[in-house]
C-alpha positions in Angstrom: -103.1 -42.6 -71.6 -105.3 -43.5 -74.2 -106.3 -47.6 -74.6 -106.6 -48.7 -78.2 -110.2 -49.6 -79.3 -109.7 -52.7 -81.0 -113.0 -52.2 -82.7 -112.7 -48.9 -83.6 -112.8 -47.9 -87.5 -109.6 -46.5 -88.7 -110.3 -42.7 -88.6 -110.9 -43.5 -85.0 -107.3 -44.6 -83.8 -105.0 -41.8 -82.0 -101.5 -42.1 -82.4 -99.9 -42.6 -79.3 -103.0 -45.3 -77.9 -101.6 -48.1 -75.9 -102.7 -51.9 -75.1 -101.2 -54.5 -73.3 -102.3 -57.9 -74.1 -103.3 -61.1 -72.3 -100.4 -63.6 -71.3 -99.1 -66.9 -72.1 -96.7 -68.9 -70.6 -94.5 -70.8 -73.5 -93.6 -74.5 -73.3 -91.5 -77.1 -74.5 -94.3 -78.5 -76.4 -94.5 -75.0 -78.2 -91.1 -75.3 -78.9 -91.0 -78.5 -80.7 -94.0 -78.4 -82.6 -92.9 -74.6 -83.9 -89.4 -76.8 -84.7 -91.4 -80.1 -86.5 -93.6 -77.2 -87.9 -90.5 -74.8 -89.5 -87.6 -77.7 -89.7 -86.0 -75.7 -87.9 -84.2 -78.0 -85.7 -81.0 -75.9 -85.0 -79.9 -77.5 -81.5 -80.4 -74.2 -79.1 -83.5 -75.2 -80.0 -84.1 -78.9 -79.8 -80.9 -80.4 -78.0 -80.7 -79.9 -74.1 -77.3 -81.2 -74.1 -75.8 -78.8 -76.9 -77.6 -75.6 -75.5 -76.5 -76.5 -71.8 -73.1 -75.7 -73.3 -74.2 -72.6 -74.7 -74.4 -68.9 -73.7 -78.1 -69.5 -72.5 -77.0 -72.6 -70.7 -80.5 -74.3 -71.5 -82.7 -74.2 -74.6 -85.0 -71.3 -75.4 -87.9 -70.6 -77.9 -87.5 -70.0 -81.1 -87.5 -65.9 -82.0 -90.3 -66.5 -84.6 -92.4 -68.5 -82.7 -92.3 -65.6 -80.0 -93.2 -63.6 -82.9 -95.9 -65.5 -84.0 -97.0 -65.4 -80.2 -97.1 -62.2 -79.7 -99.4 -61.7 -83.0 -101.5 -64.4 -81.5 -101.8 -62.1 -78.0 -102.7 -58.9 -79.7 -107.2 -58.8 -79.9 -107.3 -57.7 -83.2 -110.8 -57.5 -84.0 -111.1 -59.3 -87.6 -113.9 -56.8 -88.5 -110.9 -54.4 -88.3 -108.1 -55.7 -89.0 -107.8 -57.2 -92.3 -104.7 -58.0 -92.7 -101.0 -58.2 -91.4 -98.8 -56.3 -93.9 -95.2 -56.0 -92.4 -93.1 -57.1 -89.6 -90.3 -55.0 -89.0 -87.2 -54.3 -87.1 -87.6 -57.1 -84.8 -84.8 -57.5 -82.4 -84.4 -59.7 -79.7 -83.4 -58.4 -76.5 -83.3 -61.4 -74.8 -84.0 -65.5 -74.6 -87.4 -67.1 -73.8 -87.2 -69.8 -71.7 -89.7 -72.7 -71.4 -91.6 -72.3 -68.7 -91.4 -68.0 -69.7 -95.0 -66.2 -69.4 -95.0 -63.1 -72.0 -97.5 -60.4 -73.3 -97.5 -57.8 -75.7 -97.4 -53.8 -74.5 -98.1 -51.5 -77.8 -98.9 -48.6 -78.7 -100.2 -46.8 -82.2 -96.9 -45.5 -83.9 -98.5 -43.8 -86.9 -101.7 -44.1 -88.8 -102.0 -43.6 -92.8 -104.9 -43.5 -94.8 -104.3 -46.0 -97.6 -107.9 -45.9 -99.1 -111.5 -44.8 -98.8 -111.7 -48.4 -97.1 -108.6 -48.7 -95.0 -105.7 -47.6 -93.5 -102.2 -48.8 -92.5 -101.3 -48.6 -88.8 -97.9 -49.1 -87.7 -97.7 -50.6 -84.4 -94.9 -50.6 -81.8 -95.1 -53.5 -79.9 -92.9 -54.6 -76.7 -92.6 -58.4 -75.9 -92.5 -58.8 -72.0 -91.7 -62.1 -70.1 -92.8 -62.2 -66.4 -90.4 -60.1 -65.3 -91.6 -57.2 -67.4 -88.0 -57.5 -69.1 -88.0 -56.7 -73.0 -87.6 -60.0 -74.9 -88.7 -58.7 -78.3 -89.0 -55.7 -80.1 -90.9 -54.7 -83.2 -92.8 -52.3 -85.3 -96.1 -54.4 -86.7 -98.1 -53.1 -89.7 -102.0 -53.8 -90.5 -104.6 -52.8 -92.5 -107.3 -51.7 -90.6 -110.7 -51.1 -92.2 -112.5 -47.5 -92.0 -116.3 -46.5 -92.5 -117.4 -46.0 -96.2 -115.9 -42.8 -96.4 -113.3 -40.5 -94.9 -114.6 -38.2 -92.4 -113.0 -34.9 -93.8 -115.3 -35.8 -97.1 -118.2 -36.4 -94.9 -118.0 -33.4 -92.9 -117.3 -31.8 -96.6 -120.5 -32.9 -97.9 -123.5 -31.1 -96.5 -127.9 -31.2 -98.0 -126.9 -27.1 -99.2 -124.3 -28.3 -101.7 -126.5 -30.3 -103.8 -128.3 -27.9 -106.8 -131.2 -29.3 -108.0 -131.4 -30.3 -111.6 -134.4 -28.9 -113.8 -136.5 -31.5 -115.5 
């Protein structure tokens, strides 16, 4: 299987490249700051007693800030990747836990060539805890500089098309 080269100009990527990103293990500290950070203080969250009652029967991490994890795991390369452009379809499978180690296991969904400077890549990305059980699910855009130009027009352009001009 083909590993995705994080470095690599756009024109470069193969649909189909996979990565799998380093780990972290998400704690309660996380989880309050994301809630003092947000406001969102909702008590699965924030209230042990509350959430003990609850179909988790403890709290759990915020969806978002596994989210916002899992962006944070991924290497893109910032000479690359230039921006974020679209988080879609997430669905979450199942509750982080503090105390839960995840990573991210990707691969290139589809690549489309936006510009002579850039492309859009749509990224599939799986959330795993520990357990290498799906937590998260979702479908990442970027825009991810190219060279100068698109190789089809380079490869177009050759020293024998150019007619010299009389002076």
């Amino acid at each position: 299987m083909t590993q995705i080269d994080f470095s690599a100009p756009f024109e470069n990527l193969v649909e189909g490249a996979s990565f799998t990103s380093r780990a972290r293990t998400v704690t309660e500290t996380d989880v309050v700051n994301f809630a003092a950070l947000t406001g969102d203080w909702h008590p699965q969250h924030s209230d042990a007693a509350w959430a003990a009652q609850s179909a988790f029967g403890e709290r759990i991490a915020h969806g978002m800030l596994i989210v916002s994890y899992a962006a944070g795991l991924v290497p893109f390369d910032p000479e690359r990747v230039m921006a974020l452009r679209r988080v879609a379809d997430a669905t979450f499978k199942r509750p982080v836990y503090m105390g839960d180690t995840i990573r991210v296991e990707g691969r290139v969904a589809e690549t489309k060539r936006v510009s002579d400077e850039a492309g859009l890549v749509a990224l599939q990305w799986n959330v795993l805890n520990h357990d290498d059980r799906v937590v998260c699910r979702a479908k990442v855009e970027v825009l991810w500089r190219a060279d100068d130009r698109p190789e089809a027009e380079a490869q177009e352009t050759h020293v024998s098309d150019f007619v010299p001009i009389p002076l």
